[in-house]
LUMDO-364424 format. One record per residue (C-alpha): residue number from 1; residue in one letter; chain; x, z, y. Coordinates in nm, 2 decimals. Example, Ala and Ser with C-alpha at 12.3 -4.5 7.8 and 13.67 -1.06 7.14 Angstrom:
1	A	A	1.23	0.78	-0.45;
2	S	A	1.37	0.71	-0.11;
***
This chain:
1	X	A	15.86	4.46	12.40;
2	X	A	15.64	4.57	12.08;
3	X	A	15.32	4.66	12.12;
4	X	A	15.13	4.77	11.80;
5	X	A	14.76	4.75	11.90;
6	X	A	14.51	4.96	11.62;
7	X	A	14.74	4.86	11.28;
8	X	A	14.55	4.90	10.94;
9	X	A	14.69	4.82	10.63;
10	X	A	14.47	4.91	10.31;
11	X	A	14.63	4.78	9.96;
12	X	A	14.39	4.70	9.72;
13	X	A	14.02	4.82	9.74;
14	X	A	14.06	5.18	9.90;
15	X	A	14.42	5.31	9.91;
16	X	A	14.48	5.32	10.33;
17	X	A	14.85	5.31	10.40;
18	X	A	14.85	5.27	10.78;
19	X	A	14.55	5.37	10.95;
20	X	A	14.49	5.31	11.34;
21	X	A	14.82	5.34	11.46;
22	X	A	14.92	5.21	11.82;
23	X	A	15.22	5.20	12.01;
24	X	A	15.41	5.05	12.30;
25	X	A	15.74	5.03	12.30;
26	X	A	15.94	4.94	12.61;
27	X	A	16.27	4.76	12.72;
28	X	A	16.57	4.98	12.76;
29	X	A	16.41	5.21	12.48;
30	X	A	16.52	5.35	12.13;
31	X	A	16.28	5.47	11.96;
32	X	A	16.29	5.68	11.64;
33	X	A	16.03	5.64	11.35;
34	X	A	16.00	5.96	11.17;
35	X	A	15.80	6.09	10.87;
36	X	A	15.79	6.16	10.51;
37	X	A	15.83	5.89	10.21;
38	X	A	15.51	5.73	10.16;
39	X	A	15.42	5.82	10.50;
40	X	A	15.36	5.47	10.61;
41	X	A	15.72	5.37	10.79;
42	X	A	15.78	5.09	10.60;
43	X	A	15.44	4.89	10.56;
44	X	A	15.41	4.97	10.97;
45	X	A	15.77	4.78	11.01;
46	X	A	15.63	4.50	10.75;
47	X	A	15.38	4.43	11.01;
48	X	A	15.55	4.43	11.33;
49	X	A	15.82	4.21	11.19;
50	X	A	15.53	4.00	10.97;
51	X	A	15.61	4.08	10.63;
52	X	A	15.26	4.20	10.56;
53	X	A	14.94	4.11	10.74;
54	X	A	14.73	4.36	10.87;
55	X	A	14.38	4.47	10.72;
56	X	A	14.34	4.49	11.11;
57	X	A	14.49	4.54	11.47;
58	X	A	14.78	4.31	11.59;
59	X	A	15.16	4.30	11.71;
60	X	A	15.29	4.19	11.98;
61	X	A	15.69	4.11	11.99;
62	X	A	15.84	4.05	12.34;
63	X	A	15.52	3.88	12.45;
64	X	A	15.42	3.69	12.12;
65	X	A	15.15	3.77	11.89;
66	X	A	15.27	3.80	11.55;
67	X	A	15.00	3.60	11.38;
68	X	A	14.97	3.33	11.61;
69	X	A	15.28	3.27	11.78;
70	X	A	15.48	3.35	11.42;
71	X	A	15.82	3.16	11.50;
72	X	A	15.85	3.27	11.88;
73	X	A	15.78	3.65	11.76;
74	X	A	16.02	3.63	11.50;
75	X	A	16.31	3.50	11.70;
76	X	A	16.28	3.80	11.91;
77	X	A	16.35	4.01	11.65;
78	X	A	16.65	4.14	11.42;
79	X	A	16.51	4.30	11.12;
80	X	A	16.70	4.52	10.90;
81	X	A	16.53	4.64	10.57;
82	X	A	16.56	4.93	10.37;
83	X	A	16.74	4.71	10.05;
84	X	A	17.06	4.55	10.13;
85	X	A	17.06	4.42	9.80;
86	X	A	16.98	4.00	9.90;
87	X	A	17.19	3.67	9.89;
88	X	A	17.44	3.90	9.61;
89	X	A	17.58	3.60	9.51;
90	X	A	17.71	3.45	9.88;
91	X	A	18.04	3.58	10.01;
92	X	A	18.01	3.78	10.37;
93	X	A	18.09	3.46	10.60;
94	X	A	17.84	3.24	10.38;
95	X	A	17.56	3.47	10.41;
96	X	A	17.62	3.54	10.80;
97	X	A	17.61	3.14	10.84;
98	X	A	17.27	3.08	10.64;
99	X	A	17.13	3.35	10.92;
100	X	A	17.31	3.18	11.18;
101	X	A	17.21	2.79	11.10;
102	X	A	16.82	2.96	11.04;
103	X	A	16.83	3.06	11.42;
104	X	A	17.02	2.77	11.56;
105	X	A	17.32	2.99	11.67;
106	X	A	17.60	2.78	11.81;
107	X	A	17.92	2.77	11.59;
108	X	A	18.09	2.91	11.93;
109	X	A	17.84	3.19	11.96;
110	X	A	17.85	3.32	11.58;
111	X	A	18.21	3.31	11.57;
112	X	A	18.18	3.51	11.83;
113	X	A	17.97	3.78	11.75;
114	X	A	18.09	3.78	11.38;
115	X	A	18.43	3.87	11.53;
116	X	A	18.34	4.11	11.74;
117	X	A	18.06	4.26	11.48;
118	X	A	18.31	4.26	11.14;
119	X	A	18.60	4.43	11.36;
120	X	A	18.36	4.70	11.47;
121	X	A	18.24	4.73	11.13;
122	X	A	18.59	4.71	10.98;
123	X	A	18.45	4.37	10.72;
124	X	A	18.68	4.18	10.83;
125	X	A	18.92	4.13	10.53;
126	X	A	18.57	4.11	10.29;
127	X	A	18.42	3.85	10.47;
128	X	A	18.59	3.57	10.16;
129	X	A	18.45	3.83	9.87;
130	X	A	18.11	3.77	9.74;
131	X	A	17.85	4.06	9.81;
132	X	A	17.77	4.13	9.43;
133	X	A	18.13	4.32	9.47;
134	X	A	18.04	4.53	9.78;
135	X	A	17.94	4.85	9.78;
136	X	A	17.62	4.96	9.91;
137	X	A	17.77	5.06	10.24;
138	X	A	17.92	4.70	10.28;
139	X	A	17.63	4.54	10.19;
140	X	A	17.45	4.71	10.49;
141	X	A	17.69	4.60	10.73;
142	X	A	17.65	4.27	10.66;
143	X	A	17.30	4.31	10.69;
144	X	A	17.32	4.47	11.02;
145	X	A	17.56	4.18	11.13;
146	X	A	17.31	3.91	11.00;
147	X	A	17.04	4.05	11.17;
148	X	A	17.22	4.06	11.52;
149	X	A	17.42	3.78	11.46;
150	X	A	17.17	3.55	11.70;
151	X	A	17.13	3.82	11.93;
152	X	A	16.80	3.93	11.92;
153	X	A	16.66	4.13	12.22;
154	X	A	16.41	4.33	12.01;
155	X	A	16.58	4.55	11.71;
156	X	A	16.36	4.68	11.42;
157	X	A	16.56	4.87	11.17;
158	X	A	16.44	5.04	10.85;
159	X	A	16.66	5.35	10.74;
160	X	A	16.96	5.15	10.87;
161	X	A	17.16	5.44	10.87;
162	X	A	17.17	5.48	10.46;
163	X	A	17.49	5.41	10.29;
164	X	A	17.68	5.38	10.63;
165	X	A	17.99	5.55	10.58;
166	X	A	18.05	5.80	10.91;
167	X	A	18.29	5.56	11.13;
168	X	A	18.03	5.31	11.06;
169	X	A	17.71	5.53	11.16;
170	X	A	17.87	5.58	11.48;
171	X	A	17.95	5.23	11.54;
172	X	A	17.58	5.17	11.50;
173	X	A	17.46	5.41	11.67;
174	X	A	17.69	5.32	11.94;
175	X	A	17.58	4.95	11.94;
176	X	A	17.22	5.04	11.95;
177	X	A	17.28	5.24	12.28;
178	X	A	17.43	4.96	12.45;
179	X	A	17.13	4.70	12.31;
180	X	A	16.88	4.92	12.50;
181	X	A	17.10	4.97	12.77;
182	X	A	17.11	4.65	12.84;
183	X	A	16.72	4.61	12.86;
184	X	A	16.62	4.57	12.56;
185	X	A	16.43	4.79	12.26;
186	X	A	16.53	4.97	11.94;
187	X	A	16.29	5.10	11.66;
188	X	A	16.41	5.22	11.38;
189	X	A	16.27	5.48	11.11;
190	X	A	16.52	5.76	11.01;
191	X	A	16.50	6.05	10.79;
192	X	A	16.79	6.21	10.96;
193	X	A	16.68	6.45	11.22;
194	X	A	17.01	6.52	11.40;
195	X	A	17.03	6.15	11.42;
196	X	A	16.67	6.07	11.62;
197	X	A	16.76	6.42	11.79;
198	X	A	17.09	6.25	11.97;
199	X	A	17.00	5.88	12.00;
200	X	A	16.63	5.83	12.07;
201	X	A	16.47	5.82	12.39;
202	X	A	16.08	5.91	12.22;
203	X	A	16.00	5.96	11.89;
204	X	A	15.67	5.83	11.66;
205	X	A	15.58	6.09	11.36;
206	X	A	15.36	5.98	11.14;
207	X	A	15.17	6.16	10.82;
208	X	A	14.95	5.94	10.58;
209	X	A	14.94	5.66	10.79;
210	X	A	14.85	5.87	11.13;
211	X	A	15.05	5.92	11.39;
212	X	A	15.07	6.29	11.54;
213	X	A	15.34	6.27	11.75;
214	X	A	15.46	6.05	12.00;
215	X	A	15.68	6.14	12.31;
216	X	A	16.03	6.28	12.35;
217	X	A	16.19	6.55	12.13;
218	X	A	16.27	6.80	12.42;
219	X	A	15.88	6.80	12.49;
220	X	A	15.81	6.86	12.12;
221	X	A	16.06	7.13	12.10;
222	X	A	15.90	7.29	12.40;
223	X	A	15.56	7.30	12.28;
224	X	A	15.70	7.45	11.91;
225	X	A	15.89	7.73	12.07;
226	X	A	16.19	7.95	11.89;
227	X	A	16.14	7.67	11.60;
228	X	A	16.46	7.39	11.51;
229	X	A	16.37	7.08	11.47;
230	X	A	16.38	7.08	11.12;
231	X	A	16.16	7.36	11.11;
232	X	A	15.90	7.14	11.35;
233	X	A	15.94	6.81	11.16;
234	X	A	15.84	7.02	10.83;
235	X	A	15.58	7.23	10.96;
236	X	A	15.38	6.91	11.08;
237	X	A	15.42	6.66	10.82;
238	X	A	15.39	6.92	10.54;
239	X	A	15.10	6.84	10.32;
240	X	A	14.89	7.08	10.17;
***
C-alpha cells in the first residue's frame, strides 16, 4: 500500500536529509518509524504524503504514484502532522467539515464518523468552541478526526501520539489496530519505544537519513541478546 522506491531528499547544495531509503509497506500492517530527531522521519513522511518532492526516488500510495497521479494518491491517504496548531481560528465541527467538503464525504457519512470519532475521543461537547482555546491535546484529536474523517485506507501519522492524554493514546492506538485489521496500512513515526514495542507489526530505524533496521522487534531483540529495547534503540542510532 506504500512503496517508497530509493527516496533522496538533499536541502540546499549539500545537506542530505534522506538518503536511499526504500520500503514496502503492506495491507493489514502497522508499521512504526523509529529514530532520533533530525534523523530524517519527517522529510521521509513529507514525501510519501507529497509535501516535499524528492531530489530522487518515488512513492507509491495504494497503487498511485505520488507525482503523477497526485489527487488519486492523496485520497488514499490520512495524514497527520507533527503540529496541530492549523485552522486555530475554526471551531471543531467547522474545521472537520472543510476536510470533509475537500474529500467529497457525504453529509451522512461525516456525521457519521464524527460521531463515532468525537465520542471515542471524548470532543464531543468542544466541537462548538473554536480551536485557538484547545489545548494541545485537543487540538490533536481533532486532527486525528480530520484526517480519518473520509476514511482513508492508507494512515501516515507523524508523532501522533504527542499531547494525547492516556485514555486518548489508547483509543488511538486501539483504532489503528482495527484500520490494519481490516486490510489496510499504518505508518507512523514514534519516539516512544514501549509504544512501537506493543502495536507494530515491523519497525523502520533510521540514522542520518539511512535506514539500519527494518523487520520485527522480536527479531531485533534476538539478534541484541540480554539488551532492552531501549538499550538497542540507543546503541544503534547513537552517533559518535
Amino acid at each position: 500500500m506504500i512503496i517508497a522506491n530509493n527516496l533522496k531528499k538533499i536541502y540546499g547544495k549539500d545537506f542530505v536529509s534522506v538518503n536511499n531509503l526504500s520500503f514496502h509497506i503492506k495491507k493489514g500492517e502497522i508499521v512504526g518509524f523509529v529514530g532520533q530527531n533530525g534523523a530524517g522521519k519527517t522529510t521521509t513522511i513529507k514525501m510519501l504524503t507529497g509535501i516535499l518532492k524528492p531530489t530522487e526516488g518515488s512513492v507509491q500510495i495504494n497503487g498511485h504514484d505520488i507525482r503523477k497521479e497526485p489527487l488519486e494518491a492523496k485520497q488514499s491517504i490520512g495524514y497527520i502532522a507533527d503540529n496541530p496548531d492549523i485552522f486555530l481560528r475554526l471551531t471543531g465541527l467547522e474545521y472537520v467539515n472543510f476536510i470533509a467538503d475537500i474529500y467529497g464525504v457525504s453529509e451522512t457519512d461525516r456525521k457519521k464518523r464524527l460521531e463515532e470519532m468525537a465520542g471515542r475521543f471524548g470532543m464531543e461537547d468542544s466541537l462548538n468552541k473554536q480551536m485557538v482555546s484547545y489545548s494541545h491535546g485537543m487540538r490533536q484529536k481533532m486532527m486525528v478526526i480530520g484526517a480519518l474523517v473520509h476514511k482513508p485506507p492508507v494512515w501516515i501519522l507523524d508523532e501522533p501520539m504527542t499531547g494525547l492524554d492516556p485514555n486518548a493514546a489508547y483509543e488511538l492506538k486501539k483504532m489503528m489496530r482495527e484500520h490494519a485489521d481490516e486490510g489496510n496500512c499504518v505508518f507512523f513515526s514514534t519516539h516512544v519505544l514501549e509504544v512501537a514495542e506493543k502495536l507494530c507489526d515491523n519497525i523502520i530505524m533510521i540514522k542520518k537519513g539511512h535506514d539500519i533496521y527494518q523487520g520485527t522487534l522480536d527479531d531485533l531483540v534476538v539478534a541484541h541478546k540480554n539488551k532492552s529495547l531501549e538499550d538497542i534503540f540507543i546503541e544503534m542510532t547513537h552517533e559518535e
